[in-house]
C-alpha positions in Angstrom: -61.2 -43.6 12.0 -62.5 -46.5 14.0 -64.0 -46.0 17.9 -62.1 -47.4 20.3 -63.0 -48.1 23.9 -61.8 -46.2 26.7 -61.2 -48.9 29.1 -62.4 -52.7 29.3 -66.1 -54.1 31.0 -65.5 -55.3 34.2 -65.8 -59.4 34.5 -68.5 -61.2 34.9 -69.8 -62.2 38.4 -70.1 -65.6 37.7 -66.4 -65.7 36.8 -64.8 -67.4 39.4 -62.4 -66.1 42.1 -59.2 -68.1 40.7 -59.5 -66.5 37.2 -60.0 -62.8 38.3 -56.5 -62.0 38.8 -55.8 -63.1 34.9 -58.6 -61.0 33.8 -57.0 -58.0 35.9 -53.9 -58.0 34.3 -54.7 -58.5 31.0 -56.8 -55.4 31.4 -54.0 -53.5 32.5 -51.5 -55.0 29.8 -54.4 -53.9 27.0 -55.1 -50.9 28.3 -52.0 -49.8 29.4 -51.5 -50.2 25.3 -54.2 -48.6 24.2 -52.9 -45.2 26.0 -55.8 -45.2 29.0 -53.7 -46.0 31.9 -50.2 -45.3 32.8 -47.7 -43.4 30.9 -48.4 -42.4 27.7 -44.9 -43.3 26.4 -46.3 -46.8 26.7 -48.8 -46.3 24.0 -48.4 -49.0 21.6 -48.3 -47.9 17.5 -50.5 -49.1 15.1 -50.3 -48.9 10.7 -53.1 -46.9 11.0 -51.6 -43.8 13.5 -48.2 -44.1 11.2 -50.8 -43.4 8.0 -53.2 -40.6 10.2 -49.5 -39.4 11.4 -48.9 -38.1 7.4 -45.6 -39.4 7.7 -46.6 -42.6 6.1 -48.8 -43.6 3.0 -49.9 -46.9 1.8 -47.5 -48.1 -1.2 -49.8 -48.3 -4.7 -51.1 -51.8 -5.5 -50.8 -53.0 -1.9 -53.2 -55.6 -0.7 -54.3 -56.2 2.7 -52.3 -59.1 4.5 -49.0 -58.5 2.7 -45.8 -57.3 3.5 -44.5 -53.7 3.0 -47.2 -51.4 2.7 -46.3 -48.3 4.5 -44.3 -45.8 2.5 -42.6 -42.8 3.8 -44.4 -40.0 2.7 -42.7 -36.9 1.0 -41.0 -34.9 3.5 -42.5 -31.5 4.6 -40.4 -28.8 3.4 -38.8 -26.6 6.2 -39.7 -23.4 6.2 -37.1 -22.2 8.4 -35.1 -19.0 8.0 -31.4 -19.9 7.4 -28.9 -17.4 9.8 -27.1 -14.8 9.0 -23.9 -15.9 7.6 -20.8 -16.1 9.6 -16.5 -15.4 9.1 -17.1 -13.6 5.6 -14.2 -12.1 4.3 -12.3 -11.4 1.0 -8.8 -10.4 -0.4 -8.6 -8.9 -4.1 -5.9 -10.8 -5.8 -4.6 -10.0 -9.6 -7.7 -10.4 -11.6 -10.5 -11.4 -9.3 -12.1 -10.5 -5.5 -11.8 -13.5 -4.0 -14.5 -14.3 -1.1 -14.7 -17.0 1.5 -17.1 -17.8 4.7 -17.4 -20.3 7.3 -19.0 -24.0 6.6 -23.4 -23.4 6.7 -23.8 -27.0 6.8 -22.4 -26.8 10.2 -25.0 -24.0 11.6 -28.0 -25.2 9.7 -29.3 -28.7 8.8 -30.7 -27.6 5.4 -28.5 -25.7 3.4 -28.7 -25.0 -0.2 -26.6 -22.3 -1.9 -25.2 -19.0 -1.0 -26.1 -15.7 -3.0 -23.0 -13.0 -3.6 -24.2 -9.6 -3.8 -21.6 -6.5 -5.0 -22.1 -3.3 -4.7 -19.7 0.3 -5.6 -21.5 2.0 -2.7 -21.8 0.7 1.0 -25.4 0.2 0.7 -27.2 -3.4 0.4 -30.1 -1.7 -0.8 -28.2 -0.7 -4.4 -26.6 -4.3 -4.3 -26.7 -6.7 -7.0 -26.9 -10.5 -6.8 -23.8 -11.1 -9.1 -23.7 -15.1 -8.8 -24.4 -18.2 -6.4 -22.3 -20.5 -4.8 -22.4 -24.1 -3.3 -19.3 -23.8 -1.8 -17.5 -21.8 0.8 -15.8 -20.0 -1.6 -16.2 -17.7 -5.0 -13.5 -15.3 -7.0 -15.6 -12.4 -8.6 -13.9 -11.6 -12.3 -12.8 -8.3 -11.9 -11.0 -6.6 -14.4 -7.4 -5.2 -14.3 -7.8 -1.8 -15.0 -10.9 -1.0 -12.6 -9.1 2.2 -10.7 -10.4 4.3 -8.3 -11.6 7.0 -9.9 -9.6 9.8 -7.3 -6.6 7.8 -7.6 -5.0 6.1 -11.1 -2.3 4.4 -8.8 -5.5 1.9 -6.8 -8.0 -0.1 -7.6 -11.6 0.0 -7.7 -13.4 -0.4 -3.8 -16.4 -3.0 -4.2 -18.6 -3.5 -1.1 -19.6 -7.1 -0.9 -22.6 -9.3 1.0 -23.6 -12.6 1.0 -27.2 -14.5 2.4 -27.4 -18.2 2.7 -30.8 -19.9 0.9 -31.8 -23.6 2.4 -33.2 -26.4 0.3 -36.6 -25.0 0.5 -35.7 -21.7 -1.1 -36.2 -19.4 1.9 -33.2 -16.7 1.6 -31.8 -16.1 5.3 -30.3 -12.1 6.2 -26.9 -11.1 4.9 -24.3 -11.5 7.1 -23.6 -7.6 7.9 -25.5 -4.3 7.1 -22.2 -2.8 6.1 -20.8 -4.4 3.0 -17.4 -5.8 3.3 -14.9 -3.4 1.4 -12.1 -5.1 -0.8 -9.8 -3.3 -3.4 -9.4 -4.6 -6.7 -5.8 -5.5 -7.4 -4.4 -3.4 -10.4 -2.7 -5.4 -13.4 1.1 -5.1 -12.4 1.6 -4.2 -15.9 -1.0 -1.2 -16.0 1.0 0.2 -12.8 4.6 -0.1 -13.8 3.1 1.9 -17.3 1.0 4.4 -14.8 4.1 5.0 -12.8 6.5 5.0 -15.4 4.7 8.0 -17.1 4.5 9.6 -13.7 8.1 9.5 -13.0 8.8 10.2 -16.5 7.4 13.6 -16.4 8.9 14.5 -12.9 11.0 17.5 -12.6 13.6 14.6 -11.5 13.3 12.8 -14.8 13.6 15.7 -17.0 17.1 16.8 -15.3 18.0 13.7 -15.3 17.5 12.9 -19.0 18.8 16.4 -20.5 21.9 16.2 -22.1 24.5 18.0 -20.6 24.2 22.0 -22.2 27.7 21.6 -24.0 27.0 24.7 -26.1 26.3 26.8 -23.0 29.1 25.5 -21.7 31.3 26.5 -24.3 29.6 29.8 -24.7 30.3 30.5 -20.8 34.1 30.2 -21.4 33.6 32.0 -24.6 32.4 34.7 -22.4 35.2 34.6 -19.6 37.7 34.5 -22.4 36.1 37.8 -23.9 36.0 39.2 -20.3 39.5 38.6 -20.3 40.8 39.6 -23.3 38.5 42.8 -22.9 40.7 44.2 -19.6 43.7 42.9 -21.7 43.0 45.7 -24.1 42.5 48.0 -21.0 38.9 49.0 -21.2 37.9 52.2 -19.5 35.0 52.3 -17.4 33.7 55.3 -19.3 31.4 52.8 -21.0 29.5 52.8 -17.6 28.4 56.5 -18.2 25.3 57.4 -20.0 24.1 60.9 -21.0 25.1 62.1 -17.2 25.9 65.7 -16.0 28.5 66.8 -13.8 30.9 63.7 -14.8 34.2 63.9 -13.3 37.0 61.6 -13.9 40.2 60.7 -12.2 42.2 57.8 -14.1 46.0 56.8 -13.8 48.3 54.6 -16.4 51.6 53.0 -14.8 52.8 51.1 -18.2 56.6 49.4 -17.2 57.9 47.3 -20.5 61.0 45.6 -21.5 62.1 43.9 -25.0 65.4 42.3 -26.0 65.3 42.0 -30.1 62.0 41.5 -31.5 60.3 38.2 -29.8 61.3 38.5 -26.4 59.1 41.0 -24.4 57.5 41.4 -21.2 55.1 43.9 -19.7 53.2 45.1 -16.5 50.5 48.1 -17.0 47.8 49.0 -14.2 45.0 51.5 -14.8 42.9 52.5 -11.7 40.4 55.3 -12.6 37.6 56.5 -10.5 34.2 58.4 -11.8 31.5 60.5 -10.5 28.3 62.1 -12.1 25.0 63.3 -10.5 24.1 59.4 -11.0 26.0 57.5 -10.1 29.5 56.7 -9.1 32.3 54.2 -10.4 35.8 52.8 -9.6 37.4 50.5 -11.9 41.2 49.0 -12.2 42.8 46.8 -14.5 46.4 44.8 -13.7 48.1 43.5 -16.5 50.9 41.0 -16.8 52.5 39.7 -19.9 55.4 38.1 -21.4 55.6 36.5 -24.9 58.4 34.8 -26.9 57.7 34.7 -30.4 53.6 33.3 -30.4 54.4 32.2 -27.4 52.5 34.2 -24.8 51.7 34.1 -20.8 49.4 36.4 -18.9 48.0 36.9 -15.6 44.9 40.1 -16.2 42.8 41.1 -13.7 40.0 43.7 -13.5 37.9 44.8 -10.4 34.8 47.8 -10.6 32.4 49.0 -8.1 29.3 51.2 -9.0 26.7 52.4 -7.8 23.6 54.8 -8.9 20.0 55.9 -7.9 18.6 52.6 -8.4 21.0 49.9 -7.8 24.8 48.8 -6.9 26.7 46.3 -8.6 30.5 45.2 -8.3 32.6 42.9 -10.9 35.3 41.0 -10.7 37.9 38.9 -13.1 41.0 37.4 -12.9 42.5 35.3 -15.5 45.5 33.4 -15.8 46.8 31.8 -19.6 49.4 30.0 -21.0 50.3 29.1 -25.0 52.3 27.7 -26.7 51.6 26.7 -30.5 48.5 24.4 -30.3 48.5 24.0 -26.5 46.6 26.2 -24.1 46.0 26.2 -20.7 43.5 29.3 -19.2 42.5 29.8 -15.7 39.4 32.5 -15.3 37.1 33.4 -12.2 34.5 36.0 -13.0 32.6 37.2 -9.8 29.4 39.8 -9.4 27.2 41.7 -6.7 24.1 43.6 -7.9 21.7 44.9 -5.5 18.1 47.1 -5.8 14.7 47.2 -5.1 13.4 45.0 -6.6 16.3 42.0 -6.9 19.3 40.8 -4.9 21.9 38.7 -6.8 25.5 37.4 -6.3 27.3 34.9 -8.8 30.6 33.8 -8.5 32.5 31.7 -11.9 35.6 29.4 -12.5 36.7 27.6 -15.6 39.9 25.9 -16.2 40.6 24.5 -20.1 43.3 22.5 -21.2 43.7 22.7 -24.9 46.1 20.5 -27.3 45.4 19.9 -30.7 41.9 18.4 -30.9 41.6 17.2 -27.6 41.1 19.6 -24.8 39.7 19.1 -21.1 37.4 21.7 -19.5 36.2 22.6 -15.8 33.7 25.4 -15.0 32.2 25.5 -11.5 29.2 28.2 -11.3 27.4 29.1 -8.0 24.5 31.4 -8.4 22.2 33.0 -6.1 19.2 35.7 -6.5 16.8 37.0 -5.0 13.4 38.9 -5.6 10.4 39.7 -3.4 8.5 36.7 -4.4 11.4 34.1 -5.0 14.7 33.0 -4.1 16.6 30.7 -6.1 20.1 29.3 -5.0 22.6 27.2 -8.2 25.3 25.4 -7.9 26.3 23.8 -10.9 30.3 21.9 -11.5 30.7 20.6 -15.2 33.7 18.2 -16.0 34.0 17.7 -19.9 36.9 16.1 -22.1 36.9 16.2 -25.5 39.0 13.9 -28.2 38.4 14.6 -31.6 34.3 14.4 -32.1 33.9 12.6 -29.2 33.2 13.9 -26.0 32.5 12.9 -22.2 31.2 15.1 -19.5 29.8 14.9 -15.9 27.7 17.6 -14.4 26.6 17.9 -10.7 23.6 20.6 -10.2 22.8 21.7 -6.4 19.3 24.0 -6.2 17.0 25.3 -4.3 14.0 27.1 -5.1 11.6 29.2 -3.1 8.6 31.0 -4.6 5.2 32.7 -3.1 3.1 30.7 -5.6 5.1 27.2 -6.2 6.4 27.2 -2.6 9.7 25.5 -1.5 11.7 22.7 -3.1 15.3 21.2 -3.9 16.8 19.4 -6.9 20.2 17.4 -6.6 21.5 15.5 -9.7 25.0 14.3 -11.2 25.1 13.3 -14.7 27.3 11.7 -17.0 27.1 12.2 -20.8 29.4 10.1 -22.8 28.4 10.9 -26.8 24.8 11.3 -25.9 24.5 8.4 -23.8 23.0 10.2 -20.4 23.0 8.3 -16.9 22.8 9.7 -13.2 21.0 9.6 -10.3 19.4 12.7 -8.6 17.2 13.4 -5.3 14.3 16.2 -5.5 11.8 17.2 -2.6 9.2 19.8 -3.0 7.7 19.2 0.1 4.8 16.7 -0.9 6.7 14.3 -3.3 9.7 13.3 -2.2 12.0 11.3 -5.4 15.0 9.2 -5.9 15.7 8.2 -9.2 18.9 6.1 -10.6 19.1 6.3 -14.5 21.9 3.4 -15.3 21.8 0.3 -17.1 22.9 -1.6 -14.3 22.6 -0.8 -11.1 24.0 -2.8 -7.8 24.7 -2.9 -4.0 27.6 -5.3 -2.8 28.7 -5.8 0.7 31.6 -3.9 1.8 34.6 -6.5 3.0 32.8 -10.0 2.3 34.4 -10.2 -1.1 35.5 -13.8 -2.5 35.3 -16.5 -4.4 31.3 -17.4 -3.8 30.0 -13.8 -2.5 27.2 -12.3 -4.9 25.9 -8.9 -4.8 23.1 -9.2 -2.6 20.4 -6.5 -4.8 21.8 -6.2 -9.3 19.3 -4.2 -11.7 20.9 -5.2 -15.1 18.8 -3.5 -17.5 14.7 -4.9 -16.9 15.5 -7.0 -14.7 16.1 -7.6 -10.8 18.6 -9.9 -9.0 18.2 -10.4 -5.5 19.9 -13.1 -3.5 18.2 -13.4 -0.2 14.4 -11.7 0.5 12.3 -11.3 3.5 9.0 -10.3 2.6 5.8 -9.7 5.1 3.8 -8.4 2.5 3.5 -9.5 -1.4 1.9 -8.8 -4.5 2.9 -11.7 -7.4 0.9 -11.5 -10.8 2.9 -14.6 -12.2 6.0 -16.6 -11.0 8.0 -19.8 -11.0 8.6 -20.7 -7.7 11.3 -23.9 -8.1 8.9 -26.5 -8.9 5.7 -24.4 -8.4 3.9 -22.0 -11.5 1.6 -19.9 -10.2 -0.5 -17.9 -13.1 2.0 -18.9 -15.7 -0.7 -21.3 -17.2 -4.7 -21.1 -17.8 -7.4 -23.0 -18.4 -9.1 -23.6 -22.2 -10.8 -20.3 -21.7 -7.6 -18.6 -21.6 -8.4 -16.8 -18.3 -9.3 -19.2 -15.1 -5.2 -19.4 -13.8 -3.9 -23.0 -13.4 -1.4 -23.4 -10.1 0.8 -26.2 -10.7 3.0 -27.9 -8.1 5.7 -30.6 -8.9 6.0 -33.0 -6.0 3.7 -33.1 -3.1 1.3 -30.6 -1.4 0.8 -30.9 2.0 -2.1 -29.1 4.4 -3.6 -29.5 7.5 -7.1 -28.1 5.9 -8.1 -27.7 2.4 -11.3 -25.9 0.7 -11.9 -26.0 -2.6 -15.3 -25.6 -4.1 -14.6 -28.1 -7.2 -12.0 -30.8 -7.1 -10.8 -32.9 -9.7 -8.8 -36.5 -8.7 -7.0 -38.4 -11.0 -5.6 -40.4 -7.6 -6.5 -40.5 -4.3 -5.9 -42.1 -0.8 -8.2 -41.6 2.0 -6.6 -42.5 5.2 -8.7 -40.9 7.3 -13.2 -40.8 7.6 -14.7 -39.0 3.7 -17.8 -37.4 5.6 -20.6 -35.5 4.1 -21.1 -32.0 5.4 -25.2 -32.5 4.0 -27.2 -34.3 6.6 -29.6 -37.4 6.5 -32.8 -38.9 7.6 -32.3 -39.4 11.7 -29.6 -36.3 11.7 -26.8 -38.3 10.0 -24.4 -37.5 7.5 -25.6 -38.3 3.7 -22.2 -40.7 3.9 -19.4 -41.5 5.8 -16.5 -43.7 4.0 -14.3 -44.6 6.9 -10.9 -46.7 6.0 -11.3 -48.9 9.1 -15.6 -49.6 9.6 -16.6 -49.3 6.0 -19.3 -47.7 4.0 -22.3 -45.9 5.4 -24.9 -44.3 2.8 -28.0 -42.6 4.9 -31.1 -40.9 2.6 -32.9 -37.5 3.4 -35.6 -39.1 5.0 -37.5 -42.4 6.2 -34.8 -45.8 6.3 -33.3 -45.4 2.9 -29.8 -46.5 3.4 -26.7 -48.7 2.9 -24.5 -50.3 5.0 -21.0 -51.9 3.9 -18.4 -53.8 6.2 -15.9 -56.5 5.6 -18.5 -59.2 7.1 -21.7 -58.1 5.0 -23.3 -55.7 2.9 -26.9 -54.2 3.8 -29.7 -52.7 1.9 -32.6 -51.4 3.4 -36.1 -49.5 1.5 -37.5 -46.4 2.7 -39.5 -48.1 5.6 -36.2 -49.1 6.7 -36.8 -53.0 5.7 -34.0 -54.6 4.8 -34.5 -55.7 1.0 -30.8 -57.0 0.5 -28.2 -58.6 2.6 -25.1 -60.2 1.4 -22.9 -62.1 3.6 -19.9 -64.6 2.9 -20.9 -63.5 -0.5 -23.9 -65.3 -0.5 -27.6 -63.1 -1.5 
């Protein structure tokens, strides 16, 4: 460093009067430049403060007395500690977690990269740095069958965080202590499985999908019939009795019959007896109606009894009705019961009607059901339409019940079913209290608009087999894993990897913001300023390409840069020298 002199000698006293004015002001001009007097501001700069500065070196090979010796020198790295990040959020979407935050270029000068950290607990201590971004922007792979562990039917919770690193490597804070919770989005496939075995083992399902007990059925009018045909032969009640003592019976036949030759005949009979033991106690009567011609027969039978003993009390009742003639047959029965005791209360009432011709027959049965115990109640109604042409057979079944029980607590079942050779559909409604189903089990399944038919109305909602018609949605809320949206596929195609999903659009896109974190363009037109978000030497952007004032390229530091208009085009070298100019395209 060289010694400089504070100030200036004073001049000479032989220097004369008229020159002592000059020598004044040229003191003050030098000094006044060399910092000593005045404002410091007006400090003039020398090559050797710019090199004792740092910011400046002297260019290798450079001689003394020429041009272009100074050279920026590196630039110091900043050590400053970036922010916290700001406007994170995320969205799971089919296949990935996808994460956004605001612009760092526009909160810190020098921004490098951002780190993503993941985490299954809300703890950034047990986080793990799982990528880094340049962007604003990054979708985290996740896979389609990460489920919450309590619950098959949602995805996987993952607690995210992200910190922002600047050019010099120093890692700023995340941007919360508490993690930012986003649900994985379950493969649509996966659910309509998960579900679909859910539902298929409801108690819904399962009455739903049983065939229609056509056995039973026939084996309940097989037992009306016998009912009947038992108080037809006039059946005492003396089968009620068992090994009792003191019995005592009162009984009382009124027979009144008439015949004219050997075909015709027709009779009434009515027996009415009444019994007592040291058990129990029993009335019981039969009426009897006939009249046949030849095979030809009709009857009308019924049969009532009321008992009671130590233990419980019951009372029956039948009434049947029956017409035939050769291979036709029509019979009308309705069976009904009370039984009462300690321990169970229960009261069923029956009705079948069959039509019978040959091979084809038609058959009705309604049977309502209710009982009682001290832990459960249980309530039945079930109505059973069936028709039957040679080996084939339809049948519809409507079932009504409710179900009360100490242990399984309350519910209620409602289904109609029809059963055409085996081929079951219905629908049905069951509610236990916590689960509350609906369930249609149809090939094709619509809703149309009462009123508004014509020549262009369409049903408004169709289910025809797997798939779903629907003529006008509002949706606020969707989940899409692939479509075709009229010109637009959405997931439909992928990249060479077989995974990344490619979103096509045919025609035009149109935004007022877009931000993407790569971007490929085959053609574009800029009619608007292309700015870099990175910033320059003197706190300019790395580049501006504007449509009407041309190019602008700055560097990070010192004069680096390039300037290009439709007059000239400029160069200039770190020390901000201008090395090139072109104008009227001449160098």
């Amino acid at each position: 460093m060289t010694t400089k002199r504070s100030s200036l000698p004073a001049p000479s006293s032989k220097v004369s009067a008229e020159f002592r004015p000059f020598f004044s002001a040229l003191t003050e001009i030098i000094e006044t430049g060399e910092g000593n007097r005045g404002n410091g501001l007006d400090k003039k700069l020398t090559y050797r403060d710019l090199l004792e500065s740092g910011a400046f070196t002297l260019r290798p090979g450079w001689k003394p007395g020429g041009n272009g010796g100074l050279v920026p020198s590196p630039g110091v790295p900043d050590r400053a500690i970036p922010p916290a990040p700001v406007g994170f959020q995320g969205a799971g979407v089919f296949g990935m977690n996808t994460l956004t935050w605001d612009n760092p270029y526009k909160l810190y000068r020098n921004h490098s990269l951002t780190n993503i950290y993941r985490s299954e607990t809300d703890n950034f201590g047990q986080a793990t740095q799982i990528s880094r971004a340049t962007g604003m922007m990054y979708s985290d792979p996740i896979r389609g069958d990460a489920v919450d562990p309590n619950d098959p039917k949602k995805g996987k919770v993952y607690f995210y965080w992200i910190t922002w690193v600047s050019t010099s490597g120093i890692e700023g804070p995340p941007n919360s202590p508490a993690g930012t919770a986003i649900e994985a989005q379950l493969d649509i496939e996966y659910l309509l499985k998960l579900i679909t075995s859910q539902t298929s083992q409801s108690e819904l399902a399962k009455a739903l999908a049983k065939a229609i007990d056509l056995e039973g059925l026939n084996q309940t009018i097989a037992m009306l019939d016998a009912a009947a045909q038992s108080a037809r032969l006039l059946t005492s009640a003396e089968r009620f009795l068992r090994d009792d003592d003191n019995v005592q019976i009162r009984r009382q036949i009124t027979d009144i019959r008439v015949q004219t030759g050997e075909d015709v005949k027709a009779a009434i009979t009515q027996l009415q007896e009444v019994i007592t033991s040291d058990q129990q106690a029993i009335a019981h009567q039969i009426d009897l109606m006939q009249v046949s011609v030849g095979k030809a027969q009709a009857d009308i039978v019924g049969e009532r009894s009321a008992r009671i003993t130590l233990q419980d009390a019951a009372t029956q009742a039948l009434n049947g009705m029956s017409s035939r003639l050769e291979t036709a047959e029509a019979v009308l029965t309705g069976y009904s019961e009370t039984f009462a005791s300690a321990l169970e209360t229960q009261v069923r009432n029956m009705m079948s009607l069959v039509a019978r011709m040959d091979n084809t027959d038609a058959i009705y049965v309604s049977d309502q059901q209710a009982i009682v115990t001290e832990f459960e109640a249980t309530t039945r109604a079930i109505t059973t339409l069936q028709s039957n042409l040679n080996d084939q057979s339809a049948a519809i079944e409507q079932t009504l019940s409710t179900h009360s029980s100490a242990l399984e607590g309350l519910s209620a079942q409602y289904t109609l079913r029809l059963d055409v050779n085996g081929l079951i559909s219905g629908f049905g409604a069951y509610n236990n209290g916590a689960v509350a189903d609906f369930s249609i089990l149809a090939n094709r399944f619509w809703i149309a608009t009462p009123g508004v038919q014509g020549p262009n109305y369409v049903n408004p909602f169709t289910v025809d087999g797997e798939r779903v018609y629907i003529n006008t949605l509002l949706v606020r809320d969707a989940s899409i894993q692939q479509a075709q949206i009229g010109p637009i596929s959405i997931g439909k195609l992928t990249a060479n990897d077989g995974f990344t999903p490619i979103t096509t659009i045919g025609g035009q896109l149109r935004a007022e913001a877009i931000d993407v974190a790569n971007i490929t363009i085959g053609f574009g037109q800029v009619y608007g300023q292309l700015v870099s978000s990175q910033i320059g030497a003197g706190g300019l952007p790395r580049f501006v390409i504007d449509p009407q004032a041309g190019i602008f390229m700055n560097g990070l530091v010192g004069g680096t840069r390039m300037v290009m208009t439709d007059q000239y085009q400029h160069w200039y070298d770190a020390a901000g020298g201008l090395r090139i100019e072109i104008g009227e395209m001449m160098v």
